[in-house]
C-alpha positions as CSV (number, residue, x, y, z in Angstrom):
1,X,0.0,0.0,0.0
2,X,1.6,3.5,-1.1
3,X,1.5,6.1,2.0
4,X,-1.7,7.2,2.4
5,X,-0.9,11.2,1.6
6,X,-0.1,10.4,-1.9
7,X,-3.5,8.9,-2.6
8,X,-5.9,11.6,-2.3
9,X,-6.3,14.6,0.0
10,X,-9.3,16.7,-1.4
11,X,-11.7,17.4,0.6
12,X,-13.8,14.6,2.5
13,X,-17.4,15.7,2.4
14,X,-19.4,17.1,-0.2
15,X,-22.0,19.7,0.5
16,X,-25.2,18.3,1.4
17,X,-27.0,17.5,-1.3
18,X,-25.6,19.1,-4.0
19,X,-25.1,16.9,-7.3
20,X,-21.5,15.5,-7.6
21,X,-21.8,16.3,-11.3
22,X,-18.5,14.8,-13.3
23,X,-18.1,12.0,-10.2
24,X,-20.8,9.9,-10.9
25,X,-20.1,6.9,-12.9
26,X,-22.6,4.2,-13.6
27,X,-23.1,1.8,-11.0
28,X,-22.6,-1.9,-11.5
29,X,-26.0,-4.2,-11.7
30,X,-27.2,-5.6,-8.0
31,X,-27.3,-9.0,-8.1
32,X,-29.4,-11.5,-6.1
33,X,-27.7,-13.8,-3.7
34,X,-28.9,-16.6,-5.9
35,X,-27.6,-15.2,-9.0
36,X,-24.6,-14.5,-6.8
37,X,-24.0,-18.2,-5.8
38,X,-24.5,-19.1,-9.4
39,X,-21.9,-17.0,-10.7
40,X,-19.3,-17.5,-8.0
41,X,-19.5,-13.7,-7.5
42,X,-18.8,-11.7,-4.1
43,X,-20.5,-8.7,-3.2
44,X,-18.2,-5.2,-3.9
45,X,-18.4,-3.8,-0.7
46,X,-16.5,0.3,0.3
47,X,-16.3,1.3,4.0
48,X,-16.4,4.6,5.6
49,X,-14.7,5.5,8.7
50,X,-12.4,3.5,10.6
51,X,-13.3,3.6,14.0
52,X,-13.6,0.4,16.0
53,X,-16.5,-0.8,15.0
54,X,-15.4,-0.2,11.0
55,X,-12.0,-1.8,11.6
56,X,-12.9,-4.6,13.2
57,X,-16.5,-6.1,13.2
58,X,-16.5,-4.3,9.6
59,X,-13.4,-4.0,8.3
60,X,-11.2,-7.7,9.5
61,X,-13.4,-10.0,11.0
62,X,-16.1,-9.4,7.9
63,X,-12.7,-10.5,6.2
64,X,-12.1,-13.4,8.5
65,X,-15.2,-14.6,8.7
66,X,-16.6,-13.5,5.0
67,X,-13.9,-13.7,2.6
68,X,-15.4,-15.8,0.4
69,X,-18.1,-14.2,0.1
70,X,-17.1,-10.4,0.0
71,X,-14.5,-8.1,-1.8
72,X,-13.5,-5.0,0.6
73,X,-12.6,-3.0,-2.4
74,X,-11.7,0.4,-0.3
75,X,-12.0,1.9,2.7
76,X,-12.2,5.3,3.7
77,X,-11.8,8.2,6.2
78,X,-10.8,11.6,6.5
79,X,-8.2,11.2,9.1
80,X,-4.6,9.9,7.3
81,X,-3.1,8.6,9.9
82,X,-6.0,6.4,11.2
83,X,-6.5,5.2,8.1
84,X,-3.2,3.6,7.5
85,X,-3.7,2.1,10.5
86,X,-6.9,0.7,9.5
87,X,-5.4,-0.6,6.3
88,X,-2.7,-2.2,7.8
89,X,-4.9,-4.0,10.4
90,X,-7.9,-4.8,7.7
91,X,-5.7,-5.8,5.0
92,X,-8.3,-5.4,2.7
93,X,-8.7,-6.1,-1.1
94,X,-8.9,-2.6,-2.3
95,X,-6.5,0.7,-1.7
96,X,-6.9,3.4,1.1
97,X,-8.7,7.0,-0.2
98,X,-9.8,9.9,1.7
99,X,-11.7,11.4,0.0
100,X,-15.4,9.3,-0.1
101,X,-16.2,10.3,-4.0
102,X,-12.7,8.9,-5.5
103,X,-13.1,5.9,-3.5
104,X,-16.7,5.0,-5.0
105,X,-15.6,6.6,-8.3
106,X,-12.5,4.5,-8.7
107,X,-13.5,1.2,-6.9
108,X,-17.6,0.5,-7.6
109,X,-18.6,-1.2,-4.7
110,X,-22.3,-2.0,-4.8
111,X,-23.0,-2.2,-1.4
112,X,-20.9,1.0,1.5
113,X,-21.1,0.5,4.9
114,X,-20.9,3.5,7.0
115,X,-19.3,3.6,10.5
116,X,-18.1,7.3,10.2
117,X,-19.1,10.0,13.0
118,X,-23.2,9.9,13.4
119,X,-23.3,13.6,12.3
120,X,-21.7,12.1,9.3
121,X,-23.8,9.5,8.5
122,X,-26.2,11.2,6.2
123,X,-23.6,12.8,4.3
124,X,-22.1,9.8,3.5
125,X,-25.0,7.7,2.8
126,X,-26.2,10.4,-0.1
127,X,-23.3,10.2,-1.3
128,X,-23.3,6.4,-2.1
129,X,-26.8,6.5,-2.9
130,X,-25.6,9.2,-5.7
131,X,-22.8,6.8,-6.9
132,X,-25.3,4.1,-6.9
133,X,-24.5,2.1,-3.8
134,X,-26.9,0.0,-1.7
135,X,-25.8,1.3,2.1
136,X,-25.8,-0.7,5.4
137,X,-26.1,2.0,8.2
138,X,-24.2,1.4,11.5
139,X,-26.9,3.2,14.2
140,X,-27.9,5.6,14.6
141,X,-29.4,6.5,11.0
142,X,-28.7,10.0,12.3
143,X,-29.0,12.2,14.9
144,X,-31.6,14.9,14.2
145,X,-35.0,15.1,12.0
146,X,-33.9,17.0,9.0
147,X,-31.2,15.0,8.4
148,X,-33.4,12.1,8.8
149,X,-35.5,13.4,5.6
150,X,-32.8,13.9,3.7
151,X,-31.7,10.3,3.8
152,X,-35.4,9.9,3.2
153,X,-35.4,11.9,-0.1
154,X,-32.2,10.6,-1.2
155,X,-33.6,7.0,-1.2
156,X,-36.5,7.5,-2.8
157,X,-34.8,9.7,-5.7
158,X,-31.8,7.1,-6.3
159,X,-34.0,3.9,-5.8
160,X,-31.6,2.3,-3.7
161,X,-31.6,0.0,-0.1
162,X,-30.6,0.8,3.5
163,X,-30.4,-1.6,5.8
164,X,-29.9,-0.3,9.5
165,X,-27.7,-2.7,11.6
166,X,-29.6,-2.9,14.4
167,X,-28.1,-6.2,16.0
168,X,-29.6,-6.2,18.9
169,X,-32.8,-7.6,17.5
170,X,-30.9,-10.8,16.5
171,X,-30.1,-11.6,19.7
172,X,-31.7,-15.1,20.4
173,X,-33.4,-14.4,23.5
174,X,-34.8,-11.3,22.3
175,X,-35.8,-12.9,19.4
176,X,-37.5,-15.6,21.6
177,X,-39.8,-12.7,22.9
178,X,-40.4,-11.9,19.4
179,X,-41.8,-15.0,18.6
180,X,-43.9,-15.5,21.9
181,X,-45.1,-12.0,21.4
182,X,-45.9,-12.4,17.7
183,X,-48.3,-15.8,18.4
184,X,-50.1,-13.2,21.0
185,X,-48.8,-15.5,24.1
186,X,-50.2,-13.0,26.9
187,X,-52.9,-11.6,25.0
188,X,-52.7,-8.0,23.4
189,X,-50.1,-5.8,25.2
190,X,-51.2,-3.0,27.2
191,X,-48.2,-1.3,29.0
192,X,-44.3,-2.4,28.6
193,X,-42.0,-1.7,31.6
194,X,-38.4,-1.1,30.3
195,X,-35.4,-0.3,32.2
196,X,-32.1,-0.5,30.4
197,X,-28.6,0.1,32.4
198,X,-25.1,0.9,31.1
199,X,-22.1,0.4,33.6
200,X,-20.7,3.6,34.9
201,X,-17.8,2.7,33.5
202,X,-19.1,2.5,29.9
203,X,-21.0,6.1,30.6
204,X,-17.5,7.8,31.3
205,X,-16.3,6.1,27.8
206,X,-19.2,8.2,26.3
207,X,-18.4,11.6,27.9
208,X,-14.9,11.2,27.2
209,X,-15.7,11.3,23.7
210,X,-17.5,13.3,20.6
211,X,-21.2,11.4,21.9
212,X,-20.8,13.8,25.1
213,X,-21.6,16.6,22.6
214,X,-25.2,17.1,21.5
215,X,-24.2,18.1,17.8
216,X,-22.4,15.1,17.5
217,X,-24.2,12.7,18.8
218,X,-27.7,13.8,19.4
219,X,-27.3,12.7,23.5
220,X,-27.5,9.5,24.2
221,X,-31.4,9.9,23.9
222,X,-30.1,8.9,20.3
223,X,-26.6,7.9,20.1
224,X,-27.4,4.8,22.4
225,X,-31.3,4.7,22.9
226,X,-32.0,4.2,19.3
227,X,-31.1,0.4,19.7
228,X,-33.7,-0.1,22.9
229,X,-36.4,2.1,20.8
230,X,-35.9,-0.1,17.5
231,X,-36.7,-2.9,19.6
232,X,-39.8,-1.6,21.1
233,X,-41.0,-0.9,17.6
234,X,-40.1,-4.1,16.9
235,X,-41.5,-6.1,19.8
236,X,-44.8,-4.4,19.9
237,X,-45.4,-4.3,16.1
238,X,-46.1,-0.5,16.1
239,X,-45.2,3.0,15.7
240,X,-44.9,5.2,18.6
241,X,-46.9,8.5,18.5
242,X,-46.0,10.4,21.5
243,X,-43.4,11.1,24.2
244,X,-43.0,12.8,27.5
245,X,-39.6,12.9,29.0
246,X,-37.6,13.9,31.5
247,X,-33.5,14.3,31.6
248,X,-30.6,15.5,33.4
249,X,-27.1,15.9,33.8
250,X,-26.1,15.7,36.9
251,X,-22.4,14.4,37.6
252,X,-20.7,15.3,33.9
253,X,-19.5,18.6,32.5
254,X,-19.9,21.9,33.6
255,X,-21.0,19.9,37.1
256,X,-17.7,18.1,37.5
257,X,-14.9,19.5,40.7
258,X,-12.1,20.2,38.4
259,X,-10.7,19.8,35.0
260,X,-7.8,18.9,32.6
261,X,-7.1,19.2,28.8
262,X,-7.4,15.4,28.7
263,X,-6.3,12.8,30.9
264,X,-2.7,12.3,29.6
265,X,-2.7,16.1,30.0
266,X,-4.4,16.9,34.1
267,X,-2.9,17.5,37.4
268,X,-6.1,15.9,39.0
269,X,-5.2,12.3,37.9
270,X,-4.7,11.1,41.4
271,X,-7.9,12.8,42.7
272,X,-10.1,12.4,39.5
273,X,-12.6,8.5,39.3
274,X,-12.4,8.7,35.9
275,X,-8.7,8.9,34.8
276,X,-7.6,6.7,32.2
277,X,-4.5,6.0,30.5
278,X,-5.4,5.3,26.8
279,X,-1.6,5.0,25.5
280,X,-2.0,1.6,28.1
281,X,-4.0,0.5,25.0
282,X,-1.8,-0.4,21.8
283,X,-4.5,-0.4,19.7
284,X,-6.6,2.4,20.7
285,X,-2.9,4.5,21.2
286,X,-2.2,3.7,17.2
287,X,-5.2,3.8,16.2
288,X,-6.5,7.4,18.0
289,X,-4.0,9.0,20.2
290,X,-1.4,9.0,17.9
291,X,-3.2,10.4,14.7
292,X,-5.6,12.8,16.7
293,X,-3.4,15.5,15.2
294,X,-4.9,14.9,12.0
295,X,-8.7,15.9,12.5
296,X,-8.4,16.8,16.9
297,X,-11.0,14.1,18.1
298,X,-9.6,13.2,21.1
299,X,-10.7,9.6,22.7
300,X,-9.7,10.5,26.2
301,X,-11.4,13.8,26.8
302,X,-11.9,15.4,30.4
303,X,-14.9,13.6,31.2
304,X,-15.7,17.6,33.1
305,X,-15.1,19.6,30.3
306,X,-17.5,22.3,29.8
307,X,-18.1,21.2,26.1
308,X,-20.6,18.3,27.0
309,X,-24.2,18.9,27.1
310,X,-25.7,15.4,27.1
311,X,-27.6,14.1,29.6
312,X,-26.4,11.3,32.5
313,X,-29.8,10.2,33.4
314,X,-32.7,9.8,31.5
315,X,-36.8,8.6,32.1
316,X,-40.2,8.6,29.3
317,X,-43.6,7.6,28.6
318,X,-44.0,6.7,25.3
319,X,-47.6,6.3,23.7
320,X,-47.8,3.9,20.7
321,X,-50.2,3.8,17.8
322,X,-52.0,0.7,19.3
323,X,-52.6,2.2,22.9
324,X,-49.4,0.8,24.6
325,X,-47.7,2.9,27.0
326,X,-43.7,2.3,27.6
327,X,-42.1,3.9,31.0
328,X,-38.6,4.0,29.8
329,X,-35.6,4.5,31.7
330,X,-31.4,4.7,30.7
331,X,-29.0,4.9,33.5
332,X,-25.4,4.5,34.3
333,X,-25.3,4.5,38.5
334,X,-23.9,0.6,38.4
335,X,-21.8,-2.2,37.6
336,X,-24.5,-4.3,35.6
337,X,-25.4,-3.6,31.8
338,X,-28.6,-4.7,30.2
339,X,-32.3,-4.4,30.6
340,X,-35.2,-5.6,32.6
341,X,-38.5,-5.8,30.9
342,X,-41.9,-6.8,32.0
343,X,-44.5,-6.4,29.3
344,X,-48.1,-6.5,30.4
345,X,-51.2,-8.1,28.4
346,X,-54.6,-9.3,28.3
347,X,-53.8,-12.5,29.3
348,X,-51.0,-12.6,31.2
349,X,-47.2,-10.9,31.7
350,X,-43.7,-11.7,30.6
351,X,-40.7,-10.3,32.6
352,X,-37.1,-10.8,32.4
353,X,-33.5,-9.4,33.3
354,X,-30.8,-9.4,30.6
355,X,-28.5,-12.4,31.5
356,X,-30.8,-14.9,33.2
357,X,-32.5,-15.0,36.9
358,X,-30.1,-17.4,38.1
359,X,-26.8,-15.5,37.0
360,X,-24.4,-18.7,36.0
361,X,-24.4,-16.8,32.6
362,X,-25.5,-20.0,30.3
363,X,-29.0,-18.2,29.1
364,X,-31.7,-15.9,29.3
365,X,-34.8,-16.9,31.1
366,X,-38.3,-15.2,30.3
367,X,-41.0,-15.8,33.3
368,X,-44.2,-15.9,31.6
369,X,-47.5,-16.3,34.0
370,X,-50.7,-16.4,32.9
371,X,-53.8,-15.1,34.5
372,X,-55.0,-18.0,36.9
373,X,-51.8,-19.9,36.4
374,X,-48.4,-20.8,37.9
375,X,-45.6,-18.8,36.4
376,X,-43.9,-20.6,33.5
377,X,-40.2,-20.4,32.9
378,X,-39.1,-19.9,28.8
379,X,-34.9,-20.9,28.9
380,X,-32.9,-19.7,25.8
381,X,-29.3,-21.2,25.7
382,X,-26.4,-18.2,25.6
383,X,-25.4,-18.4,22.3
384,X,-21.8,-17.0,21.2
385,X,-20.3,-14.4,19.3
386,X,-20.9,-10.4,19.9
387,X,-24.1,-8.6,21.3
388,X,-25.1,-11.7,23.3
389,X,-24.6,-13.7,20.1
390,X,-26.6,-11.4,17.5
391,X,-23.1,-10.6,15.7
392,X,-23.0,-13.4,13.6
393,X,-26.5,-14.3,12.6
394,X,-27.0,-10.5,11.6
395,X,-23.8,-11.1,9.5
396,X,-24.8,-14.2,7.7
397,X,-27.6,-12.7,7.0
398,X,-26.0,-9.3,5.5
399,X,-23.0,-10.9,3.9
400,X,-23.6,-14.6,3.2
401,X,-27.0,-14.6,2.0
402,X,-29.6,-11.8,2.2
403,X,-32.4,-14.1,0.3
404,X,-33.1,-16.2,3.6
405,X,-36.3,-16.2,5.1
406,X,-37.0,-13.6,7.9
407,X,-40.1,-14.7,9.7
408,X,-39.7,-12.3,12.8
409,X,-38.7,-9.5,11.0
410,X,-35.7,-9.0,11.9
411,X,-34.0,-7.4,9.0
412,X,-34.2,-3.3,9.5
413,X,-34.5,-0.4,7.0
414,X,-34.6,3.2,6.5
415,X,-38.4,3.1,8.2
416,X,-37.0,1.5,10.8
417,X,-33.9,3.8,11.6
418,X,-36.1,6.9,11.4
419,X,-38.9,5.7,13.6
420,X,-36.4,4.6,16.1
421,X,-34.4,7.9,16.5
422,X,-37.7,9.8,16.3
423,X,-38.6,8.7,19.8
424,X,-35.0,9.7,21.3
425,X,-35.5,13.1,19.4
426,X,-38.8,13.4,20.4
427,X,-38.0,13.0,24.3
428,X,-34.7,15.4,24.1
429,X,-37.2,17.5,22.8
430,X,-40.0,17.4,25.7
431,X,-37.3,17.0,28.0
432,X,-36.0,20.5,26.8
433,X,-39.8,22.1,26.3
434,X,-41.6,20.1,29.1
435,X,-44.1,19.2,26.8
436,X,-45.1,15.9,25.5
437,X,-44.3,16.0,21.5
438,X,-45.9,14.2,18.7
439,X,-43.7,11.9,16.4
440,X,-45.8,12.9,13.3
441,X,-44.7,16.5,13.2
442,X,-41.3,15.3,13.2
443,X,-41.2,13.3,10.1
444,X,-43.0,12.9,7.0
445,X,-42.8,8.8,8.4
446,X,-46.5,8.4,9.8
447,X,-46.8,6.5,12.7
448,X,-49.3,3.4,12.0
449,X,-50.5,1.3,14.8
450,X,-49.7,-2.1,12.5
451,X,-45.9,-1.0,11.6
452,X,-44.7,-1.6,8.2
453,X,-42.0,-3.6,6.9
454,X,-38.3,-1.8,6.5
């Protein structure tokens, strides 16, 4: 691979959008899976933005795992330095560009994933709908409304797929619910109780980066609610109309005792919880710390610094299209990460904690009770690989053969993403106003109480 300084260093994005004009080239036909497999032909696939998640679930393990199936014919990101480092660790099948146009111009991959920044997102997924690319979306879709239309407008003018990656619905034991919720188990559901908790720990990681920034990351109303939200949507079959929130930020930011530049860079270390020494990490040191000079994003930020504006704690109603009400809850006060979930119907009630009653770690278990009935116990086995195990059967499905049968819907699209971030809009929103606000004058996406497909 030549150094990545000769290859291109225009400028990244294009304007929102405006026509690329003398960049587009025609794009090569989309072919089935079947046809696919017939012709011994793997899917041309371009990656932008080589974060984590792009240079490893995306970038080397699809590799690993999907060679045979996939070409990575380029990957790109704006930041040089990061993205030799990315090429180098990938090895992929295609050269390093950053610039986004040249790399679709030059390489024609059908199919570009996006892992870039979330304010990003929609600038990058117009432009490889322009250039005639199917695009798989990390989440969120994006972080505010009018983006969200955009990426609406751009689909329907180029004619072209998203697929949101929301792999949390592929994980078995949620898809277990699925299923025991689609064949109306406990009747119809009335009211969904749903508590989700990240470690403390893994709320510092977030204020120490871009997400603690509203601009960047929408809060985490978005950034990280936009996975539990999909699955509501998904669970109860419907749209959600209305939200009433509440939000705060209580121990981050302008709230915090002191401050430092960053934490290789602060006298408070010895005083401060939250110190952490990233150049400890190899990875994260070559991959971040040492090219940060390029483009400033900084991993290890002062989790005090007056910049963030997020919120630390965060609590909604949510009013769906068929009369089900969700109280919603995200905190990060503890050791433990996952949900607990009770849903509440006609007939009876399903409840469970993420990782199992019993706590050896081999399963989930779902406690189902019937009105009039003992409680009944539903075990699903753990199952391996990332996300609880969704990782890989959300990959098969995305890289080894899209054409299988989905009978619990678990394949997502650009419906999906936008109703999903609606909700965490719509709650930073009444958290902000103090007034309950309506999904449909946030999108042109109309909330139905039967929720469509994609």
């Amino acid at each position: 691979m030549k150094p990545i300084e000769s290859i291109s260093r225009r400028s990244f994005i294009k304007t929102t959008g405006a026509a690329v004009g003398g960049s587009m080239v025609a794009a090569s036909p989309i072919l089935s899976f079947a046809a696919r497999r017939q012709g011994n032909e793997k899917m041309r696939i371009g990656l932008v933005g080589t974060g984590v998640r792009g240079v490893a679930m995306f970038g080397r393990d699809l590799l690993r795992e999907y060679g045979e199936y996939v070409d990575l014919v380029g990957i790109c990101d704006q930041n040089p330095g990061r993205l030799q480092v990315a090429h180098d660790y990938i090895e992929p099948d295609g050269p390093a560009f950053t610039d986004l146009d040249e790399m679709l111009t030059e390489t024609r991959p059908e199919w570009l994933i996006v892992t870039s920044w979330d304010w990003e997102h929609h600038n990058n997924i117009i432009t490889g709908l322009e250039h005639g690319c199917h695009i798989i979306c990390e989440k969120p879709l994006t972080i505010d409304e009018e983006k969200a239309e955009m990426i609406l407008e751009a689909e329907k003018k180029y004619n072209r797929q998203i697929i949101v990656t929301f792999n949390y619905r592929w994980v078995p034991h949620r898809s277990k619910l699925k299923e025991l919720l689609m064949e109306e188990t406990i009747g119809d559901i009335t009211a969904v109780e749903f508590h989700w908790h990240i470690t403390h720990d893994h709320l510092k990681r977030y204020m120490q980066r871009w997400h603690g920034e509203r601009n960047r990351g929408g809060t985490l109303w978005v950034h990280k609610a936009t996975h539990h939200f999909d699955l509501m949507n998904w669970w109860l079959d419907s749209d959600p109309v209305e939200v009433y929130a509440h939000a705060d930020l209580e121990r981050f930011g302008p709230k915090g005792p002191y401050r430092g530049v960053n934490c290789r860079n602060c006298a408070y270390t010895d005083q401060c919880p939250y110190y952490w020494d990233i150049t400890q990490n190899d990875h994260l040191r070559r991959l971040y710390t040492d090219n940060e000079h390029y483009d400033g994003y900084i991993r290890d930020n002062c989790v005090f610094r007056k910049q963030i504006d997020i919120y630390d704690k965060h609590s909604a109603v949510i009013k769906y299209a068929n009369n089900v009400y969700v109280n919603y809850s995200l905190t990060g006060d503890s050791n433990y990460e996952g949900f607990w979930i009770a849903f509440n119907g006609t007939k009876g009630r399903i409840e469970g904690k993420e990782g199992g009653w019993h706590g050896d770690g081999s399963g989930q278990e779902w406690r189902m009770q019937l009105i009039g009935q003992e409680p009944e116990t539903i075990f699903v086995p753990r199952a391996e690989g990332g996300h609880w195990g969704g990782d890989p059967l959300m990959m098969d499905k995305l890289f080894k053969d899209q054409d299988q049968p989905d009978p619990l819907q678990l394949s997502a699209g650009t419906r999906d993403g936008v109703m999903s971030i609606m909700v965490g809009i719509a709650a930073r929103k009444s958290a902000e106003s103090g007034q309950p606000i309506r999904i449909a004058d946030l999108t042109s996406v109309k909330p139905q109480a039967k929720r469509p497909r994609g």
